[in-house]
C-alpha positions, 0 to 999 in steps of 0.5 A, spaced: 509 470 522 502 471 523 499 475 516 491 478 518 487 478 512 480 481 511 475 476 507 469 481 507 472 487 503 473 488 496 467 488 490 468 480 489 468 477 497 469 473 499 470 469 494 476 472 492 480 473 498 478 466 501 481 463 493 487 467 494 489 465 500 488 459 499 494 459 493 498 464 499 498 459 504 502 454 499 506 458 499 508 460 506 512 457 510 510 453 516 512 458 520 507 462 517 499 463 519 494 466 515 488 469 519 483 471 516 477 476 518 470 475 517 463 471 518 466 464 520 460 460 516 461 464 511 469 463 510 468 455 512 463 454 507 468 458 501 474 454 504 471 447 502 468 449 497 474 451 494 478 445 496 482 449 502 483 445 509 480 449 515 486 447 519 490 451 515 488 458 517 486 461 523 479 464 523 476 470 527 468 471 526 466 478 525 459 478 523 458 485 522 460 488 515 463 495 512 461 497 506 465 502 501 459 507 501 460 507 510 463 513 513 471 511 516 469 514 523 461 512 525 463 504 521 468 503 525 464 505 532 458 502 529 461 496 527 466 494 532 464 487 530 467 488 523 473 484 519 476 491 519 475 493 526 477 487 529 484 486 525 485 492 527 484 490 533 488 484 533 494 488 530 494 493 536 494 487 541 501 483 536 496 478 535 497 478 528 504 481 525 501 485 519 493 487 516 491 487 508 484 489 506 481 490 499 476 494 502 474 501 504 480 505 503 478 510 508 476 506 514 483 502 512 487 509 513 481 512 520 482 504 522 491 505 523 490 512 526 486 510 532 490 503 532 497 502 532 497 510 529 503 512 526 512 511 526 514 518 531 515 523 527 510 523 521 505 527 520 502 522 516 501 515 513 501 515 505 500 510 499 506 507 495 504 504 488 509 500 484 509 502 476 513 498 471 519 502 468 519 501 460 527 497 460 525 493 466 525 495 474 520 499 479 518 506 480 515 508 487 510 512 486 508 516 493 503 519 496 497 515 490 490 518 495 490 518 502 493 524 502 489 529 498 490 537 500 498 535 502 503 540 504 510 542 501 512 539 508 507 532 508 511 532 501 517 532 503 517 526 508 513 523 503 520 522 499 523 520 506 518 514 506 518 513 499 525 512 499 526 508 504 521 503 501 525 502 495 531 501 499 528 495 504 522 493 501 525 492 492 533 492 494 534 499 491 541 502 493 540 510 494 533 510 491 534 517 485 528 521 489 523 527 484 518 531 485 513 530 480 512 536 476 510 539 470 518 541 468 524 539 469 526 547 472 526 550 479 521 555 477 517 550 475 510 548 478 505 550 483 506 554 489 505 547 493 511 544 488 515 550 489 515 550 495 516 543 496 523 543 492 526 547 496 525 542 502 528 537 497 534 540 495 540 539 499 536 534 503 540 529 507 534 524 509 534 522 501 537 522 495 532 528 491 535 529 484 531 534 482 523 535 478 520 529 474 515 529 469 510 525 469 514 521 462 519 520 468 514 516 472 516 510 466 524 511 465 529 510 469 532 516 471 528 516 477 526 510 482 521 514 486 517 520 484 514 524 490 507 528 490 501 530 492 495 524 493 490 528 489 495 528 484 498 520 484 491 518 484 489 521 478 496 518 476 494 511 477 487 511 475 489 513 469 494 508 468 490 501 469 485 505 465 490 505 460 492 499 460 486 495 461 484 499 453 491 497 450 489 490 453 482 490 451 485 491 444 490 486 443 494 491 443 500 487 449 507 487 450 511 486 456 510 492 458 503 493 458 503 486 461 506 489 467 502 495 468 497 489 471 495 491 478 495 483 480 502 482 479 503 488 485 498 486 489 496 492 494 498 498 496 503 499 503 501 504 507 507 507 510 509 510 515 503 507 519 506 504 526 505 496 523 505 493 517 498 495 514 496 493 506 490 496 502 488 492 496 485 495 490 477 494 491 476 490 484 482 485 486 481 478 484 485 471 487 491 473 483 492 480 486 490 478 494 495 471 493 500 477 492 498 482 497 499 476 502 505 475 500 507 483 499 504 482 507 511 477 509 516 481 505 515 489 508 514 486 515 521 483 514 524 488 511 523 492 518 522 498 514 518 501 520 525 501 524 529 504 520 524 511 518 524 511 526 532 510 526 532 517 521 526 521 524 528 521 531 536 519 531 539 522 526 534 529 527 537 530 534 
């Protein structure tokens, strides 16, 4: 497998990209190649630096360079010649079998839908987090951004999307699907989530149990949560916030150790048609090591496969 990385995107490149690529790649196979995407003298200069061999990876010059401030659409057309335009690129030509970047969020979600678009039959990508369930085990959280204004039909396939990730990508055998909202009850909600949990209930592409509130997100009756990407984003913010305060102040268990954003490295955009990774801008050499890693198990699990399998053959 050849796993695209961007070297140039995120707060502390490129520094930490190349640190954790260097401790992926002894960890990938010999069949797997890491290609790193960025200023040629720049990378090289980092690699030897920090003790990685140049013939280990695979090395595309992008000299030009996005910036978290830069417009998705006028970056992408301005600066062809960036890590992100050219990985895209290279991932719409098959060059490279999956693209990660802890960069611009935006110009990650503009860059997929005018390179490899989406899987037929979604209407549009969305982000996955991983949160930490209090007794152990995972909570799929969806959409978490890239989708701030969705409608109740966008929410719904974000439960199709959802599940199908927790099934594939973390093993979990007919994933318990919710619907984030402020009670348990149908009447519950906005008219966004009520008209949401109609789509939902009886639906044959999932397995909905019912509303979930926020305390749901950290037990185990549910394995994904559903909702807007206003909403998720709130969430997550609130909870690395959180977290980082427990932290900062001695207060650590397992639990708050959990919640680390490293150990999940980045964020899968599903539904995109190809294996595209967005990291969280601050991520360190921890937290890429795992985003390429996380790169290697989504592109095995063929989740891309099977969403098209349940939107385009069962639906007919």
């Amino acid at each position: 497998m050849r796993i695209g990385l961007d070297a140039m995107g995120g707060d502390y490149a490129p520094k930490s990209i190349i640190l954790g690529a260097i401790l992926a790649q002894k960890e990938l196979s010999e069949q797997d190649r890491i290609v790193l995407f960025g200023n040629r003298e720049i990378i090289i200069e980092h690699l030897t630096l920090n003790g990685g061999s140049i013939d280990n990876f695979d090395i595309v010059d992008a000299p030009e360079i996005i910036e978290m401030h830069d417009k998705p659409i006028k970056a992408l057309q301005n600066k062809p010649n960036s890590s992100i335009s050219l990985g895209f690129q290279y991932l719409k030509e098959g060059k490279i079998d999956s693209f990660a970047s802890a960069g611009n969020t935006g110009v990650m979600l503009v860059g997929t839908l005018y390179s490899v678009g989406v899987v037929e039959g979604i209407i549009r990508p969305c982000l996955a987090a991983l949160l930490p369930k209090h007794n152990g085990g995972l909570t799929v959280l969806v959409d978490v951004g890239v989708n701030p204004d969705s409608k109740p039909e966008l929410i719904y396939q974000f439960g199709v999307l959802g599940s199908f990730y927790a099934q594939y990508a973390l093993n979990i055998q007919k994933p318990k699907v919710g619907l984030l909202n402020i009670g348990e009850e149908q009447e519950k909600g906005n008219i966004q989530s009520q008209a949401a949990l109609q789509l939902m209930l009886g639906s044959k592409d999932f397995n909905f149990i019912g509303n979930a509130e926020p305390r749901e997100i950290f037990n185990d009756n549910f394995d994904v949560i559903v909702c807007d990407g206003f909403v998720g984003n709130l969430i997550l913010k609130h909870t690395e916030a959180f977290a980082r305060i427990m932290v900062k102040d001695g207060l650590i268990n397992d639990f708050i150790k959990s919640c680390n954003y490293e150990i999940y490295g980045g964020l899968p955009l599903l539904g995109a048609n190809g294996v595209v990774i967005i990291g969280h801008g601050i991520s360190n050499e921890k937290a890429i090591k795992t985003m390429v890693l996380q790169s290697k198990s989504i592109y095995h699990s063929k989740i891309n496969e099977h969403i098209y399998k349940v939107l385009n053959t069962e639906s007919k």
